[in-house]
C-alpha positions in Angstrom: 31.2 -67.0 -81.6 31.5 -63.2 -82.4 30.2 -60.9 -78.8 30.8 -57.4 -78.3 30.2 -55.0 -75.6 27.5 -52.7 -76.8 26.8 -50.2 -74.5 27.1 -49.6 -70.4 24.7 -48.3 -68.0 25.7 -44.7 -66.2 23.2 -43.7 -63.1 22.7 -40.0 -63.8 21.0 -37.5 -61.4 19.0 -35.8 -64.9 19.0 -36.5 -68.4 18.8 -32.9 -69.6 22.1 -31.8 -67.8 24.0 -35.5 -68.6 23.2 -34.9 -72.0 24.5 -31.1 -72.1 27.5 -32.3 -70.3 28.3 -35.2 -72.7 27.8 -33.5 -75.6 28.7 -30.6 -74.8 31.6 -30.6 -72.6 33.1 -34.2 -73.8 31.6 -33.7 -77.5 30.2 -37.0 -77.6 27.1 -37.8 -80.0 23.8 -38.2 -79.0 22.6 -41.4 -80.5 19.2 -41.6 -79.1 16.6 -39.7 -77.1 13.4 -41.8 -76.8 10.7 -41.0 -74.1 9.4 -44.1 -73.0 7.0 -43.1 -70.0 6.6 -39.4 -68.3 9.7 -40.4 -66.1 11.8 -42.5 -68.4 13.8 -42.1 -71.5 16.1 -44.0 -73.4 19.4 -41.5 -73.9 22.3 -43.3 -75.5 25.6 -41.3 -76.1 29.2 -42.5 -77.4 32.4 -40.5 -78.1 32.4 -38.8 -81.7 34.6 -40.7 -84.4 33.6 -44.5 -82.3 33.3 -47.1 -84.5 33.3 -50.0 -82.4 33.5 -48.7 -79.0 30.7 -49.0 -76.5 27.9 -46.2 -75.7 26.4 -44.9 -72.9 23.2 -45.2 -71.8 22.6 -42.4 -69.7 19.7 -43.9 -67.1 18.5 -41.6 -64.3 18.3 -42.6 -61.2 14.5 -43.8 -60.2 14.5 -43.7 -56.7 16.9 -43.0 -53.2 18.9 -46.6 -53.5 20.2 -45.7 -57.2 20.5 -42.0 -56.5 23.2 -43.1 -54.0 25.4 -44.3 -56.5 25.0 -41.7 -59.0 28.9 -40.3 -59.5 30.2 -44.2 -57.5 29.2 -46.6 -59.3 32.6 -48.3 -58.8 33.6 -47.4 -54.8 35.6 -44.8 -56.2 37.8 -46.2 -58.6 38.2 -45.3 -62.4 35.3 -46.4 -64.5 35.5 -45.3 -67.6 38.6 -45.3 -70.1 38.3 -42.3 -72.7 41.0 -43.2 -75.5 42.0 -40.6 -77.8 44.0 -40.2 -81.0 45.2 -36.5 -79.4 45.6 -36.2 -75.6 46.7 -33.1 -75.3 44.0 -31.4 -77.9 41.4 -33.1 -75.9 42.9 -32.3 -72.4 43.3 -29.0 -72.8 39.8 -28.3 -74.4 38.3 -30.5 -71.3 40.5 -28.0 -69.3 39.1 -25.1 -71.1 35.3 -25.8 -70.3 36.1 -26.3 -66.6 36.5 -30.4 -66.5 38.6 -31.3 -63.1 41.5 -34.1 -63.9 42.3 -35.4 -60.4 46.3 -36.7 -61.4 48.9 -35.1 -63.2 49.3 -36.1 -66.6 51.7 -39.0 -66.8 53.7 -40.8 -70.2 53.1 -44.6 -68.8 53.8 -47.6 -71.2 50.9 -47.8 -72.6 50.4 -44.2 -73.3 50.2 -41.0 -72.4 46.7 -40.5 -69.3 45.0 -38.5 -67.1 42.4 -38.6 -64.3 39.4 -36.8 -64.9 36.0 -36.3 -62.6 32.8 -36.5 -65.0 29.9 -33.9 -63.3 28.8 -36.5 -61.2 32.1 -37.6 -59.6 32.7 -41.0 -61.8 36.6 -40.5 -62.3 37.8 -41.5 -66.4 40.9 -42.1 -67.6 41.6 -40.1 -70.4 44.3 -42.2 -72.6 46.0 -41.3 -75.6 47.5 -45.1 -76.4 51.0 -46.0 -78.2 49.5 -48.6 -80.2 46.8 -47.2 -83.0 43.0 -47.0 -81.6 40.7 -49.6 -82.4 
């Protein structure tokens, strides 16, 4: 059996300004942008240089229930993990376009991490590990 995690769901407010945040501010690609009905497109993003990692599908919120969780999908926890093969390049370049990291950075055993807040409040951990990225 050979499985993979393709790609996630993130709730989103607007697809315009997820889209300029993502690859703008986190300089991800934007894989896709497909309208499928006047309210509904299909916007996948992943982090630049991702071979195997999984993408985002940026899906706006359709009515009052998911708008709710738009920035909380998780109750507040981390949701995302962001690894990197230069923490501090991308840290202080996140910094520099006004992204707000909620922790300290910290050298733990599995690498060096930060907290971050995306623009709707979902928190990321951005990791630069020990071991080599996949």
């Amino acid at each position: 059996m050979n499985q993979y995690l393709g790609q996630i769901s993130l709730v989103v407010k607007d697809y315009d300004e997820a889209i300029h945040y993502y690859t703008q501010v986190l300089k991800f690609e934007l894989l896709e942008d497909t309208q499928l009905s006047p309210e509904k497109r299909w916007v996948v993003v992943k982090p630049k240089g991702s071979k195997n990692g999984c993408n985002i599908l940026l899906a706006k919120a359709s009515n009052e229930k998911q708008l709710e969780y738009v920035g909380n999908q998780t109750g507040g926890r981390v949701f995302l993990f962001l690894y990197t093969d230069n923490f501090m390049r991308d840290y202080e370049d996140y910094q520099s376009k006004g992204v707000e990291f909620m922790r300290p950075v910290s050298k733990e055993p599995y690498g060096t991490v930060s907290v971050f807040r995306d623009l709707y409040g979902n928190l990321w951990d951005l990791i630069e590990p020990i071991s080599t990225l996949r």
